[in-house]
N, C-alpha and C positions, 0 to 999 in steps of 0.2 A: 406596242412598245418596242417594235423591233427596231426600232429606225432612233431608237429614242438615242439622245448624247449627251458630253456634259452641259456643253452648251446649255443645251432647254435646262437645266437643274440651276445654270446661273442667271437665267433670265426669269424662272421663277424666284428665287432670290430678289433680284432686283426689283420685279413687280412686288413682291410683296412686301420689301421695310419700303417702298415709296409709298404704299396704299394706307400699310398699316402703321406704320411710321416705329416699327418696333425691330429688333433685331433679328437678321435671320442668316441662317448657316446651309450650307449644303455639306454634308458629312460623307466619308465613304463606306464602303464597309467595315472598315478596320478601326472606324469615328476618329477617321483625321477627317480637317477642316480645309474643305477643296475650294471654297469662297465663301464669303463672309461682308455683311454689310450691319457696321457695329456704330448704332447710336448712346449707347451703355453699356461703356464698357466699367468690368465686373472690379471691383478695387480685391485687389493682390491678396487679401483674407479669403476670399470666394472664388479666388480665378482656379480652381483644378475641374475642371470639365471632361476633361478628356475621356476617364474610366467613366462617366453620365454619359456621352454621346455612345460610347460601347453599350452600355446597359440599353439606353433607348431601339440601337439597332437591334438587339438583342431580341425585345419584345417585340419589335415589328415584325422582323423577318419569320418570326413562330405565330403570324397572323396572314391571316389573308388581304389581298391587296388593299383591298377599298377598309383597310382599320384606320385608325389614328389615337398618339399616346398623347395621355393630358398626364404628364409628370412632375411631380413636384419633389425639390431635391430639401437638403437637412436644411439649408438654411430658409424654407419656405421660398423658394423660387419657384414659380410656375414655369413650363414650356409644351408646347402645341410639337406635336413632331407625325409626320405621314413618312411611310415608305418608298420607295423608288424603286419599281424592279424591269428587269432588262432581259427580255428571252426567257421570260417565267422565273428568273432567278433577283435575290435580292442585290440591289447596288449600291444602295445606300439611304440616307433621309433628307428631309428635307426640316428643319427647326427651327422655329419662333420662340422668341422669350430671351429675358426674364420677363414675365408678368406676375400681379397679385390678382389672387382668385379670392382674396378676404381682405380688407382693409384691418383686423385684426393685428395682422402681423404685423405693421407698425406698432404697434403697444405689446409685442414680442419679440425686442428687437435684443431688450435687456435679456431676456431666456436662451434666446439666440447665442447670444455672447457666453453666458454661463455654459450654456451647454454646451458647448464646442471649445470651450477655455480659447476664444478669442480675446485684444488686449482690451481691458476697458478704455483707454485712452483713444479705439477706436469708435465708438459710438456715435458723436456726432456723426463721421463720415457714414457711417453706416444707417443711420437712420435719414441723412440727404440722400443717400442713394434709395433707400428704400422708399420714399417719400417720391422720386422721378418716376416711377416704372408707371407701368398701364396698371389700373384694373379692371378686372373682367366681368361682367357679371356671367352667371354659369351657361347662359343663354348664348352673349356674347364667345363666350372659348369653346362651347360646342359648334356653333356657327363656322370658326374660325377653324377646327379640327376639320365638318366636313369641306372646306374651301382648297384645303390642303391635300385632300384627297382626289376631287377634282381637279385639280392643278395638275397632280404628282402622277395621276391616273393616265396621262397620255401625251404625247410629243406637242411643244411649244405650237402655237400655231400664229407664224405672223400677218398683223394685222396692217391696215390701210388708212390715214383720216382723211376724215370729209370735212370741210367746213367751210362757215361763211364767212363773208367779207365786212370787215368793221366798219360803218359810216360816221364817218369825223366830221364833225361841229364846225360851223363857219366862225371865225375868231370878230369879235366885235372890239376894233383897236382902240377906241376911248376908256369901254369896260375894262382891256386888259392893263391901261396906264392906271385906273386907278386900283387895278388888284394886286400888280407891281407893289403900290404907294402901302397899301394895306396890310401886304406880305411882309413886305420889312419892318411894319408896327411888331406884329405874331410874331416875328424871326426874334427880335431883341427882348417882345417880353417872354417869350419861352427860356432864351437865355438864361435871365434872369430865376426867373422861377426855379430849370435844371438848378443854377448856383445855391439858390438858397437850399432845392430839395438836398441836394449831394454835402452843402453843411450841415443839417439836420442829421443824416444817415451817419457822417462820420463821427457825429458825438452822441448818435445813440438815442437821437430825440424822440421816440416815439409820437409825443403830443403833436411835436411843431411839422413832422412829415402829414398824421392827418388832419393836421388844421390846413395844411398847404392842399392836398388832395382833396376837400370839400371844400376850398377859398377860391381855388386858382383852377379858372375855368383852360380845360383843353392839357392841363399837367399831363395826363397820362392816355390822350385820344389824340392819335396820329392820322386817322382814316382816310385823312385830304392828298395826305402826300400821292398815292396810286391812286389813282380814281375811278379807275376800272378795276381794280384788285382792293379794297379797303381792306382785307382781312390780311391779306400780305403786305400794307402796309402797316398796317398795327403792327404784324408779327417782327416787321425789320425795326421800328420802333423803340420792341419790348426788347429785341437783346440791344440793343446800345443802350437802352435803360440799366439792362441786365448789366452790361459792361462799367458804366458808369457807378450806380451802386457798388461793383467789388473793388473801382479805386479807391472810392467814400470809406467804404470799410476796411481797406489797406492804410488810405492816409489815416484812419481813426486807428488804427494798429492791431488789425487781424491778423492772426499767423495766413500765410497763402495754401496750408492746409487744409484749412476749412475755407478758405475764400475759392478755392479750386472747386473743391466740394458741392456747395451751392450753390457759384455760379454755371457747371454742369448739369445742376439739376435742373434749375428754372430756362435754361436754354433747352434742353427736350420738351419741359413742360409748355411753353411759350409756340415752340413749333407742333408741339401736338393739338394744341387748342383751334376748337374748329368753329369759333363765332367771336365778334366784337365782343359782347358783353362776358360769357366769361376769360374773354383773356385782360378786359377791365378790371376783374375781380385777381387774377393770380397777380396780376401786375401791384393791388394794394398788398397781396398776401407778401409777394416781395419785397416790396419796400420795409412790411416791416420788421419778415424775418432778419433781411441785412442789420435792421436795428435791435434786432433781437441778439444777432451775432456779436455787433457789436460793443453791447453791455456786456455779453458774456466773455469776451474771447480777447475784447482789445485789451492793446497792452500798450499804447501809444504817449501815455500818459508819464510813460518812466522811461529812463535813459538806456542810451542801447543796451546794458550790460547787465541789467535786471531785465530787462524786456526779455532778452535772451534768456536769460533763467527763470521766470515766468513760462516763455514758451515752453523750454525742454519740458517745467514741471508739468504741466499741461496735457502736453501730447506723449508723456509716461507714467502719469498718474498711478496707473496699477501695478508697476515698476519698484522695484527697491531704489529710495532716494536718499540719501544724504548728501550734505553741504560737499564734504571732497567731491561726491561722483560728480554732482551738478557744476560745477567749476569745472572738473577737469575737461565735462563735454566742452562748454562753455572757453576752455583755454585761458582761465582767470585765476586770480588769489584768491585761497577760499576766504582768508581773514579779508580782504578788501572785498569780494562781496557779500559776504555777510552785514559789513558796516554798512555798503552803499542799499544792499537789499534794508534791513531795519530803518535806515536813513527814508526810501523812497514808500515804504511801505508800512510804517510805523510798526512791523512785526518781525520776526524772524524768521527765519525758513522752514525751520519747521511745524511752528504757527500754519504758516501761507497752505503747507501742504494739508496738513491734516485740514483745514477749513476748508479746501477742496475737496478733498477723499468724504469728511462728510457730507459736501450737498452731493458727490455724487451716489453715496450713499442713500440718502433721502429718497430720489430717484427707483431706487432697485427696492425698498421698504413698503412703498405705494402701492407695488407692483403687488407682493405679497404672497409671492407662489417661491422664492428662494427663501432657502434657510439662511437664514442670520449670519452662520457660519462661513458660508461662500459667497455671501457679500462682502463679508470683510475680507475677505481673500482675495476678492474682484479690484474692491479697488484700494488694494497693498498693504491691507495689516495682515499680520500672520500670527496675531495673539491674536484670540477674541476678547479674553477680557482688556487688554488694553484699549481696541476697538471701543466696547462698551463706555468705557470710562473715556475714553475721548469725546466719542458723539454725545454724550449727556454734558458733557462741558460744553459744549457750543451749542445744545439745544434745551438743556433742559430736563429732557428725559431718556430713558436705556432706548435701543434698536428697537427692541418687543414694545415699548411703549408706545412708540412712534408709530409702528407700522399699524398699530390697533386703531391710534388716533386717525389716522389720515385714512382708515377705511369705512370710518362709521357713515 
């Protein structure tokens, strides 16, 4: 290790999110961040790492060389981290992740939020992002631990390639006039198809998306384009698919909060997939979360000025709301949208609200490990008996009832 420098610590780095297609850090002693190659990056609830990459050196350097830490922080983040030492002495880590070591922690995600008095109104974001990461099986991230050891264990050593020479196909000029003639058939009814899929997504059509995907041979199999690469053809493909989908669901009227959201996630997911068939499968998964977003989220349907007040109510849900706050964000008459909201929505505002705060309620009931109490708290009542007596208006039955029923 004597010879060893930063260099080799940034070209482990770079072999490894190319290999392993996951995030990785080269940390110093002090857990500053001396390079970095970040495909998930952490949304601004999560980002303090700093005082983590301390603790991780922490453990290292009170171990002998060849250790490695499998660390998992509050919010269930996995990361893989080996040491780096230089003259016998420690200089720093080397760090993968986030990963999930439990598919669990997506249906933790609500606990999560509770338990760190994160806002509710972040949860989709939060569960898009948790939904992109790796996971591991235990096998897998001990593998991955000792790789990092070996890696970290001794100075970069560069390498050489060998390779052979590609032999190209003699072009038959009659066959290629009529593959010309053919192409341009596929070019125009793909067209076609894209147009109808991208109206479907943007009103949310669940049915007519899979009736298009089991009708419409080749909708979602690009393999032709590269024909020495099929799998990197699919994958370039799937995000202009990816891309296309978040305009559907912009012109259906998603806020670009969550359009950001999702389309980040299914763009790692998309390049991580390592075969035709299942990146066939995430590509239907995609389609119909976009329609999935879209029944929940769009707001395309009402005039920019309710849309806008929709949005804010939305993405502050577990926020103290009333009609002045929402206007003033908004830069509007509260009397005039009050009128224009009842007008577009046949409700009122405070209607609209509380019939959100309970489904998202409903959500956190299922769950059944929170007290009733800091549900209602979660997302923005600060009575609980009011709580109670709202949500049995809109459903029927008390909190406790609820959560009884939907666990039998």
């Amino acid at each position: 290790m004597e010879k060893w420098n930063e260099q080799d610590g940034i070209k482990i780095i770079q072999m490894l999110s190319s290999t392993t297609k996951m995030d990785a850090r080269f940390i110093d002693r002090d857990g500053k961040v001396l390079f970095q190659l970040i495909s998930h990056p952490l949304p601004p609830l999560l980002d303090n790492l700093e005082n983590e990459y301390k603790h991780i050196n922490q453990v290292l350097s009170a171990k002998p060389s060849n250790y490695y830490f499998h660390y998992i922080n509050i919010y269930g983040l996995d990361y893989m981290a080996a040491g780096i030492w230089k003259n016998a002495s420690f200089f720093g880590s080397v760090v993968l992740g986030p990963f999930i070591s439990s598919m669990s922690i997506i249906d933790r995600i609500k606990d999560i939020i509770s338990r760190n008095n994160l806002p509710v109104g972040e949860r989709k974001q939060l569960e898009q992002f948790y939904q992109s990461l790796p996971v591991l099986s235990e096998l897998e991230y001990k593998h991955l631990g000792e790789l990092l050891v070996n890696l970290c264990g001794h100075t970069y050593i560069s390498s050489e390639l060998v390779s052979s020479e590609t032999l190209l196909p003699l072009l038959n000029q009659d066959h290629l006039k009529v593959s010309i003639e053919e192409n341009k058939d596929i070019i125009e009814r793909r067209y076609k198809n894209q147009n109808e899929l991208m109206d479907a997504i943007a009103s949310g059509d669940k049915a007519a998306v899979n009736h298009l995907i089991r009708t419409i041979s080749g909708i979602i199999e690009f393999s032709d384009r590269i024909p020495e690469s099929p799998i990197r053809s699919s994958k370039n493909m799937g995000f202009v698919l990816n891309t296309l989908c978040r305009m559907a669901a912009e012109k259906g009227g998603v806020h670009p909060v969550y359009l950001h959201t999702i389309s980040e996630r299914f763009a790692i997911l998309i390049e991580r997939t390592a075969n035709i068939p299942n990146l066939n499968k995430l590509v239907i998964l995609m389609l119909n979360e976009y329609c999935d977003l879209v029944n929940t989220y769009a707001t395309g349907r009402y005039s920019p000025i309710v849309k806008k007040a929709v949005d804010y109510i939305m993405l502050n849900l577990g926020n103290h709301l009333t009609l002045n706050r929402i206007a003033g964000e908004i830069h509007i008459n509260p009397s005039y949208l009050s009128r224009k909201f009842k007008e577009e929505t046949e409700i009122n505002i405070s209607e609209f609200i509380n019939q959100k705060r309970v489904d998202e309620a409903k959500l956190y009931l299922r769950r059944g490990n929170i007290s009733i109490t800091d549900i209602a708290h979660l997302v923005g009542f600060n009575d609980l008996n009011y709580f109670s007596k709202v949500f049995k208006k809109y459903t029927a039955v008390t909190p406790s009832q609820y959560s009884r029923i939907t666990k039998r």
